[in-house]
Kinemage of the C-alpha trace (Angstrom):
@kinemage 1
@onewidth
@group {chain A} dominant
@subgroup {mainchain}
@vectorlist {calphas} color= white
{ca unk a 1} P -32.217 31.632 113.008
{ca unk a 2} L -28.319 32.294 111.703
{ca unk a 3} L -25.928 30.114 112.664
{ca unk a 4} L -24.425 32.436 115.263
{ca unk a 5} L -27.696 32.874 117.036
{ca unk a 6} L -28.239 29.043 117.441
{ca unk a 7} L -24.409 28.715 118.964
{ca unk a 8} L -25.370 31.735 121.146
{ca unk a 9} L -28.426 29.716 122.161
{ca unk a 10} L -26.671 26.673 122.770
{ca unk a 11} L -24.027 28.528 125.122
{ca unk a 12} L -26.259 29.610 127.110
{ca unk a 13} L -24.112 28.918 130.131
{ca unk a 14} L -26.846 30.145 133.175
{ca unk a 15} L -29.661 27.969 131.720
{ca unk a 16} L -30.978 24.926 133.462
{ca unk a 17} L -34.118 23.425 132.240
{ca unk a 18} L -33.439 20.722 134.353
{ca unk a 19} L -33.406 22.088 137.713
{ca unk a 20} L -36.483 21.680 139.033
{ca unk a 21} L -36.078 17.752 138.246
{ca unk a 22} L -32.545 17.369 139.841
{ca unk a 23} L -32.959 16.232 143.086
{ca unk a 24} L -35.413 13.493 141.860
{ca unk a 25} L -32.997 12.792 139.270
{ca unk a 26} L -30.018 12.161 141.474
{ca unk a 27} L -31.814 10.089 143.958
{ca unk a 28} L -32.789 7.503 141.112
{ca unk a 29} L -28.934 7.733 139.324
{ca unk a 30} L -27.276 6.945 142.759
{ca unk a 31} L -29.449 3.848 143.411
{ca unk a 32} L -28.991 2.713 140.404
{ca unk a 33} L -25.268 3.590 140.043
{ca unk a 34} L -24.605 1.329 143.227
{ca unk a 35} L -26.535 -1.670 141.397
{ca unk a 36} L -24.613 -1.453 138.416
{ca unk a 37} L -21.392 -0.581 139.782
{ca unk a 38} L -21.229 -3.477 142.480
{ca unk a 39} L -20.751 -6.510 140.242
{ca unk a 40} L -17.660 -4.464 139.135
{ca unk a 41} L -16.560 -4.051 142.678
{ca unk a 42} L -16.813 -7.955 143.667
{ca unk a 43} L -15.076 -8.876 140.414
{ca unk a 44} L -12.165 -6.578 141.212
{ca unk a 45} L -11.726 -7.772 144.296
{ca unk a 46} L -12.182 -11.464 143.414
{ca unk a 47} L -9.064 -10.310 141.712
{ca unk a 48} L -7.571 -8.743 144.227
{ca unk a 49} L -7.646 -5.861 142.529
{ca unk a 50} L -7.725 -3.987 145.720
{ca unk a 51} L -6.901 -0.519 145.147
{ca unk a 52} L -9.333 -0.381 141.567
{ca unk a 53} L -12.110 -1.479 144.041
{ca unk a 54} L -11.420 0.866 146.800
{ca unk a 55} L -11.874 3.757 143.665
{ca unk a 56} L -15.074 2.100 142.002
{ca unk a 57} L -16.360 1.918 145.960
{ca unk a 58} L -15.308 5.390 146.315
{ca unk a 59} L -17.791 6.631 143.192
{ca unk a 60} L -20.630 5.107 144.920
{ca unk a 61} L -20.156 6.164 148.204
{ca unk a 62} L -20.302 9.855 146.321
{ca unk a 63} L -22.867 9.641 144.579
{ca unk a 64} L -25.160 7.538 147.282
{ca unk a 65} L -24.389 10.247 149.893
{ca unk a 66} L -25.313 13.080 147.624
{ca unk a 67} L -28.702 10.393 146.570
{ca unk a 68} L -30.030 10.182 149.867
{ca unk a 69} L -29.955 13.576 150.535
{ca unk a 70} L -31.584 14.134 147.574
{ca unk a 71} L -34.414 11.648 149.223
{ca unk a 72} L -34.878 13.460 152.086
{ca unk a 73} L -34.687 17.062 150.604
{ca unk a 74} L -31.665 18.088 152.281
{ca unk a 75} L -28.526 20.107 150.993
{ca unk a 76} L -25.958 17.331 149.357
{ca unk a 77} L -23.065 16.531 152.040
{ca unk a 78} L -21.235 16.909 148.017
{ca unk a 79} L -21.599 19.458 145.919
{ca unk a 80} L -23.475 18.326 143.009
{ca unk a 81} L -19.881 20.228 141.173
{ca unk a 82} L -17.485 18.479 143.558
{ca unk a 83} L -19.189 15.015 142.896
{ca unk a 84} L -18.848 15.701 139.059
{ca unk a 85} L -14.979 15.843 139.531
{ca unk a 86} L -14.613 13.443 141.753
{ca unk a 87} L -16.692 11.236 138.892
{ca unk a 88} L -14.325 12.184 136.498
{ca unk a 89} L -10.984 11.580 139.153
{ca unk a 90} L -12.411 8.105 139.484
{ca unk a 91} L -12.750 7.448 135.823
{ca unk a 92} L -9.223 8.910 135.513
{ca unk a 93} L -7.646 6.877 138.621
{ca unk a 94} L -9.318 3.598 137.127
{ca unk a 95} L -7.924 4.186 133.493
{ca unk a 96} L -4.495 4.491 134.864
{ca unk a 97} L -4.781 1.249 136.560
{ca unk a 98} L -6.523 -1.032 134.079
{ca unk a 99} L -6.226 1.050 130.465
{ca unk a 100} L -8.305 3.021 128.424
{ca unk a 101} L -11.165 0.879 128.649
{ca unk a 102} L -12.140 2.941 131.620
{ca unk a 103} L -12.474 5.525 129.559
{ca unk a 104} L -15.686 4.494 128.072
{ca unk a 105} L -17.436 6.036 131.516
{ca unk a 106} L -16.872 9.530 130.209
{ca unk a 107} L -19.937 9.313 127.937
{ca unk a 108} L -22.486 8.859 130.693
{ca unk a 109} L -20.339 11.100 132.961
{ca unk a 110} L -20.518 14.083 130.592
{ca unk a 111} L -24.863 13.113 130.600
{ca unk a 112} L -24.435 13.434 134.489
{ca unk a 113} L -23.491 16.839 134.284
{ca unk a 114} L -25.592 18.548 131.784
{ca unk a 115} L -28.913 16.644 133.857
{ca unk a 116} L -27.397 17.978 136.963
{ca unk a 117} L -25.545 21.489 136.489
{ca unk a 118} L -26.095 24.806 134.908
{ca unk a 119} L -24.590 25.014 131.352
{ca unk a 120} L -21.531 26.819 132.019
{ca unk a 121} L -20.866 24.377 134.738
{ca unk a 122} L -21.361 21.324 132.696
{ca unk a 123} L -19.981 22.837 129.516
{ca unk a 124} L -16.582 23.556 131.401
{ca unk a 125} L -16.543 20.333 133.599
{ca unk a 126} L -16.941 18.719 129.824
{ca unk a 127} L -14.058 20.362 128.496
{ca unk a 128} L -11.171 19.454 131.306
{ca unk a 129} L -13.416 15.925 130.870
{ca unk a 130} L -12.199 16.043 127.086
{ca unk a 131} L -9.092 17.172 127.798
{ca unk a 132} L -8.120 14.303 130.561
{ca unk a 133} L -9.766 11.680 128.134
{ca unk a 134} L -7.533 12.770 124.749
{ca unk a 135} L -4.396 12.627 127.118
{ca unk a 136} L -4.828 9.716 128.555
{ca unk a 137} L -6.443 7.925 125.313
{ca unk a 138} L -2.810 9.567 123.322
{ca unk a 139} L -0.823 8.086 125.805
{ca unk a 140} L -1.896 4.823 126.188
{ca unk a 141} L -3.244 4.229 122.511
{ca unk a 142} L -1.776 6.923 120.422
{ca unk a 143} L -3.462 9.576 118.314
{ca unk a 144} L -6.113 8.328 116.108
{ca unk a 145} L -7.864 6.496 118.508
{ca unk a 146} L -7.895 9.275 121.045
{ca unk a 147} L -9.082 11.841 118.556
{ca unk a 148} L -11.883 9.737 117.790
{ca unk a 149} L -12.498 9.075 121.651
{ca unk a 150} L -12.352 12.637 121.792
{ca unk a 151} L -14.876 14.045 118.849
{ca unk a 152} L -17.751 10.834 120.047
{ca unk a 153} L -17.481 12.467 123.527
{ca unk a 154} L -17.887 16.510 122.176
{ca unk a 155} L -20.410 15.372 119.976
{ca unk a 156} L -22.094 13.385 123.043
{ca unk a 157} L -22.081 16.624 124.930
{ca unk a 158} L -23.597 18.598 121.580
{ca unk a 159} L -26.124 16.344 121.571
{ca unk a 160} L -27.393 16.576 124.996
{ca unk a 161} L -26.969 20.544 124.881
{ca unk a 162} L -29.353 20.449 121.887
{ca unk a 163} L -31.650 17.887 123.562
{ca unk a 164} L -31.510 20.436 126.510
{ca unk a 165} L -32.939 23.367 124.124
{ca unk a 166} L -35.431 21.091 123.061
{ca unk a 167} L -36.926 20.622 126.694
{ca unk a 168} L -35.978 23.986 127.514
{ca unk a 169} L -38.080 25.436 125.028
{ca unk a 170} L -40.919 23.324 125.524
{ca unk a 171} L -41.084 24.027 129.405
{ca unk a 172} L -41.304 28.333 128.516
{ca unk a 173} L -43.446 27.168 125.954
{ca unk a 174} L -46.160 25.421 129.017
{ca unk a 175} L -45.693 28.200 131.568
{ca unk a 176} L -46.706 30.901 128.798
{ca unk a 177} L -49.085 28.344 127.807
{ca unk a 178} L -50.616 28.040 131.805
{ca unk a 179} L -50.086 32.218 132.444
{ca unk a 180} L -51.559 33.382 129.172
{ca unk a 181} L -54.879 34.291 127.486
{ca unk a 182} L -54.739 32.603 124.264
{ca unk a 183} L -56.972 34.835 122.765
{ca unk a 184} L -55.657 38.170 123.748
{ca unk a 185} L -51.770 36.984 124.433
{ca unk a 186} L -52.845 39.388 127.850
{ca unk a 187} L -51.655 37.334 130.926
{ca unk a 188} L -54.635 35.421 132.249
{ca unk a 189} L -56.643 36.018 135.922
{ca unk a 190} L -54.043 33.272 137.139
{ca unk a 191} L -50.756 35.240 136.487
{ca unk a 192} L -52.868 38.593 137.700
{ca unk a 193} L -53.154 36.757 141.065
{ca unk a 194} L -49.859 35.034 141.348
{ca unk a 195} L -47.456 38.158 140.117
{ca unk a 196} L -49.336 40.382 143.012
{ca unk a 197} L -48.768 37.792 145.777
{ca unk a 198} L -45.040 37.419 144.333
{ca unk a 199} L -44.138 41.058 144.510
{ca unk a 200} L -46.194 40.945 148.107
{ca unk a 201} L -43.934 38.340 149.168
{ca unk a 202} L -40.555 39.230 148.059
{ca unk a 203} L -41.266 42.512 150.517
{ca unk a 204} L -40.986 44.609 147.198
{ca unk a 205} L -43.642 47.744 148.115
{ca unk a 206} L -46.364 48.905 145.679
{ca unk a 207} L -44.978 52.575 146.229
{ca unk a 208} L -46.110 54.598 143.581
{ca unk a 209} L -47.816 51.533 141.846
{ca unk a 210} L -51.687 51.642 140.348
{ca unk a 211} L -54.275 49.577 138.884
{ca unk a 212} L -56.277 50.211 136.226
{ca unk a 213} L -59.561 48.211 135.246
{ca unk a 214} L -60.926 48.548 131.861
{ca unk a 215} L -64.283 47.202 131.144
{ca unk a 216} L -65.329 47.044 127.429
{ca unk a 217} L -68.934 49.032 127.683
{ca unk a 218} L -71.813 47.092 126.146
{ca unk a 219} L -69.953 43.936 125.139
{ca unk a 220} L -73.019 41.841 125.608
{ca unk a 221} L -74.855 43.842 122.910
{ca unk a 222} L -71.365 43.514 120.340
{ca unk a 223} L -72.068 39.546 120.793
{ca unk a 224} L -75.672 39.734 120.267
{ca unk a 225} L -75.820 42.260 117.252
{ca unk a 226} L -72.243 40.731 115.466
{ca unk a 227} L -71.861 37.675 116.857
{ca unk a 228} L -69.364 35.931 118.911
{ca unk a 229} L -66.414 35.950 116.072
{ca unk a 230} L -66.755 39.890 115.913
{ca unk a 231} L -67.188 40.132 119.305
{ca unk a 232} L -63.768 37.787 119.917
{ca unk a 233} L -62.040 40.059 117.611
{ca unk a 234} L -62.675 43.136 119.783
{ca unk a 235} L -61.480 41.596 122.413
{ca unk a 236} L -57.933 41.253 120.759
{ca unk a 237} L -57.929 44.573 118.706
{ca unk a 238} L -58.751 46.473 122.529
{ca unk a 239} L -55.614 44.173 123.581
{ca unk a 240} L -53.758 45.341 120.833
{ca unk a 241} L -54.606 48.675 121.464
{ca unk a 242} L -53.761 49.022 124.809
{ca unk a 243} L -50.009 47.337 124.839
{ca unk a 244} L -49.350 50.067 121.517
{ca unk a 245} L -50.033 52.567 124.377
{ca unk a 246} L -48.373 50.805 127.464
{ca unk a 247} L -44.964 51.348 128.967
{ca unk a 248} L -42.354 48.745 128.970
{ca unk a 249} L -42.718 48.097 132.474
{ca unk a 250} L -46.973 47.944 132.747
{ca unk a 251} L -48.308 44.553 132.945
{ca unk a 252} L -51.392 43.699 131.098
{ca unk a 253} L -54.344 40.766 131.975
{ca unk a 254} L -56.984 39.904 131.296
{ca unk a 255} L -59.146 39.172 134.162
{ca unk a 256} L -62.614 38.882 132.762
{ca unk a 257} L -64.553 38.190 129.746
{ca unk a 258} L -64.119 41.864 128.525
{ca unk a 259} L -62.240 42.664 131.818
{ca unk a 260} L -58.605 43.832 131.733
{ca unk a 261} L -56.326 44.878 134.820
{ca unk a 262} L -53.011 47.221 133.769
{ca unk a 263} L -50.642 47.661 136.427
{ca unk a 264} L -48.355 50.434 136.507
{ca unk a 265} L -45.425 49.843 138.511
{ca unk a 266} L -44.052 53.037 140.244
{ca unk a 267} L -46.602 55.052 138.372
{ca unk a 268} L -48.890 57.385 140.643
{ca unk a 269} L -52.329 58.587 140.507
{ca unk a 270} L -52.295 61.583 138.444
{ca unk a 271} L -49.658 59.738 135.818
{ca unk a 272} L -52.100 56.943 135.849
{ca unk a 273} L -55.162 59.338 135.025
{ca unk a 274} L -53.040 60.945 132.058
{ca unk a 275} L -52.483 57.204 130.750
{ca unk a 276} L -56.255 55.921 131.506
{ca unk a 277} L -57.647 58.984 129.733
{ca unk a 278} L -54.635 58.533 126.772
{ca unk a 279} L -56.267 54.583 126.128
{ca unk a 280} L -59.678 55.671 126.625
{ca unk a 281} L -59.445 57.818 123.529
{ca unk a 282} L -57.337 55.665 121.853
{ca unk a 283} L -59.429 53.024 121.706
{ca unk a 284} L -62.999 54.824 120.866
{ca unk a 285} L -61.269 56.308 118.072
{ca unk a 286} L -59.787 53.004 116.996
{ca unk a 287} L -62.966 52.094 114.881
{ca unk a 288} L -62.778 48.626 115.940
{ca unk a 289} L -66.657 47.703 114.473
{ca unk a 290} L -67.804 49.187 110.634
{ca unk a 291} L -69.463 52.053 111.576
{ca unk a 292} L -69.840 51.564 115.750
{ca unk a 293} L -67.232 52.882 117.974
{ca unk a 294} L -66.379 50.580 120.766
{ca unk a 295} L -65.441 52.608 124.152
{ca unk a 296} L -64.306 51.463 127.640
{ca unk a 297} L -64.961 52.061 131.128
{ca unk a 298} L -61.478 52.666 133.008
{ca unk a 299} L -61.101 52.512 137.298
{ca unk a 300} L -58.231 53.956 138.975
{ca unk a 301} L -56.660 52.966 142.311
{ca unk a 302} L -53.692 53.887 143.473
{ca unk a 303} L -51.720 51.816 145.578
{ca unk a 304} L -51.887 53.155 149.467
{ca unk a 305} L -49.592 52.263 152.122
{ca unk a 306} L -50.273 49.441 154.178
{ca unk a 307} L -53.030 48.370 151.680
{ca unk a 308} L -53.550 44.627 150.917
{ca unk a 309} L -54.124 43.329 147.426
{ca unk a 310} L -57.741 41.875 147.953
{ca unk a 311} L -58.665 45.976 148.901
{ca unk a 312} L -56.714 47.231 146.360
{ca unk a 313} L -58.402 45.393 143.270
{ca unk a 314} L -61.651 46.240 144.854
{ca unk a 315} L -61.052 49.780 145.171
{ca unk a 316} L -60.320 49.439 141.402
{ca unk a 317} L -63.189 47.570 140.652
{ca unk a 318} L -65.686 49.781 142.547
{ca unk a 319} L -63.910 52.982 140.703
{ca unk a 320} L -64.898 51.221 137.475
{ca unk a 321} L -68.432 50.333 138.249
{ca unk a 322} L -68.653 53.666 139.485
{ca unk a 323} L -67.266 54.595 135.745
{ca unk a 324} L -70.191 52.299 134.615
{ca unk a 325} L -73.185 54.278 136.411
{ca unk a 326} L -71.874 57.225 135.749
{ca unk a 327} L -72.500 56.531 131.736
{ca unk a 328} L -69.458 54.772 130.083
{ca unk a 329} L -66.794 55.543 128.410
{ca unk a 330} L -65.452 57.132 131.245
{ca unk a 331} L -62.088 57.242 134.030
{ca unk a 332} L -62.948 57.446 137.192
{ca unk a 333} L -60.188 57.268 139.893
{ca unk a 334} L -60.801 55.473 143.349
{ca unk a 335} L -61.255 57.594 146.111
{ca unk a 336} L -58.060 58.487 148.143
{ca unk a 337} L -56.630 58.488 145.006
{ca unk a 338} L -57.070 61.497 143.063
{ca unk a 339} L -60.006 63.463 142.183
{ca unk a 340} L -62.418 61.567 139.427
{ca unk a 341} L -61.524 62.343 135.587
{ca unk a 342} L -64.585 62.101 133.289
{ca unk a 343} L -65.255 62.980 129.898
């Protein structure tokens, strides 16, 4: 990966790893921000340090509204963005009143808001964070010591962007991991289900949408006359096969042991036969065993309005078995489809 590619990466400014975390995350920061920050407040005001209390008391009061919400799963009375400046005015307000000592909160402020925001939130929060800190720092302490107040606090906020990759990575890494035949790379049974019911439920139609099921014909003999390695690797090279031929928009899973489902989005009936027919061919003439040519069985079903998904997968399923009797190697559409292709 170039350099320019990893800094592309790293600005990513709508990514959140994090997000699904956040609410549990800010209910534990806000308890314990109270408990830390109290002993502050009581030995301001045993000074009588009055109006640097009333500011440290304000930063809890934010962030222990915003925490409880958090606890009971409700929208924050605070922006999550709102709280982050009003962090940062705090830190500010408490710097003018007792030096740049106060400025030592920026580093777990800037943490705050790359746990808690999208990138380009945090990342521009960070910079006006940066850019209060090196002013105030210059002022009060001159140059040096503000430039090196500034880089520790960029480099903080480097650090927990590339620490954000790393977990970022990882999580698309587990949810390929949990949707994904690992010996195919098809999406698994799992993903079949799920994607269906999340199209059903978003109120986005199957118009012009259709299901093929391929069945690899005699796969049971493959395993018993090659073995299970051989009969492994057909499985992928009929994968492989089938996503040369697919569109960009079909989905492919694998369903069964040498099951597959293809969906076609907005793809009808006579399209789909052109494409079942196209991958039936393709894959006898594939020569996927020395000297055997491996073939599939291929249902069609059309999508038809007002149809749920348990009757549309069976009206696929019953077109391939129907594929199966009628010899093998074979499309057969569903009826109300289309007329039945055969070869």
């Amino acid at each position: 990966m170039s350099l320019l590619q990893s800094l592309g990466r790293w600005l990513r400014l709508d990514a959140f790893p994090l997000e699904r975390y956040r609410d549990r995350f800010i209910e534990r920061l806000s308890m314990l921000a109270t408990l830390i920050l109290s002993p502050f407040v009581v030995y301001q005001l045993s000074r009588q340090e009055w109006l640097l209390a009333a500011v440290i008391v304000f930063a809890q009061v934010v962030m222990l509204t915003d925490g409880l919400a958090a606890r009971r799963g409700t929208k924050p009375p605070v922006p999550y963005e709102l709280a982050g400046c009003a962090l940062a005015a705090a830190m500010c307000v408490s710097s003018w009143l007792q030096g740049v000592v106060a400025l030592f909160w920026a580093f777990p402020i800037v943490l705050v808001y790359y746990m808690t925001m999208r990138r380009g939130t945090a990342l521009l929060l960070t910079t006006l964070l940066v850019l209060a800190v090196g002013s105030i720092a210059g002022w009060n302490v001159g140059a040096p010591i503000a430039a090196r107040l500034v880089a520790s606090l960029v480099f903080t906020a480097i650090i927990a962007g590339a620490l954000l990759n790393v977990m970022e990575d990882q999580q698309q890494a587990l949810e390929r991991q949990a949707i994904t035949d690992a010996l195919t790379g098809a999406f698994n049974r799992r993903h079949f289900d799920a994607e269906l019911s999340r199209i059903e439920a978003g109120g986005r139609a199957f118009k012009e949408s259709t299901l093929l099921s391929l069945d690899i014909d005699h796969f049971k003999r493959i395993n018993d006359t090659h073995g299970h390695a051989a009969g492994d690797e057909v499985l992928r090279r009929v994968a492989e096969e089938i996503v040369t031929r697919k569109r960009l928009d079909d989905v492919l899973f694998r369903t069964g042991g040498e099951e597959f489902m293809l969906l076609l989005p907005g793809t009808g009936a006579e399209e789909a036969l052109i494409l079942a027919e196209a991958l039936r061919k393709l894959i006898e003439q594939a020569q996927l065993l020395p000297e055997e040519h491996v073939t599939v069985s291929i249902g069609v079903a059309a999508h038809l309005p007002g149809e749920g998904l348990g009757e549309w997968a069976k009206r696929s399923d019953a077109a391939l078995y129907e594929a199966k009797r009628q010899g093998r190697n074979r499309v057969v559409s569903a009826p109300g489809a289309s007329r039945a292709s055969s070869v």
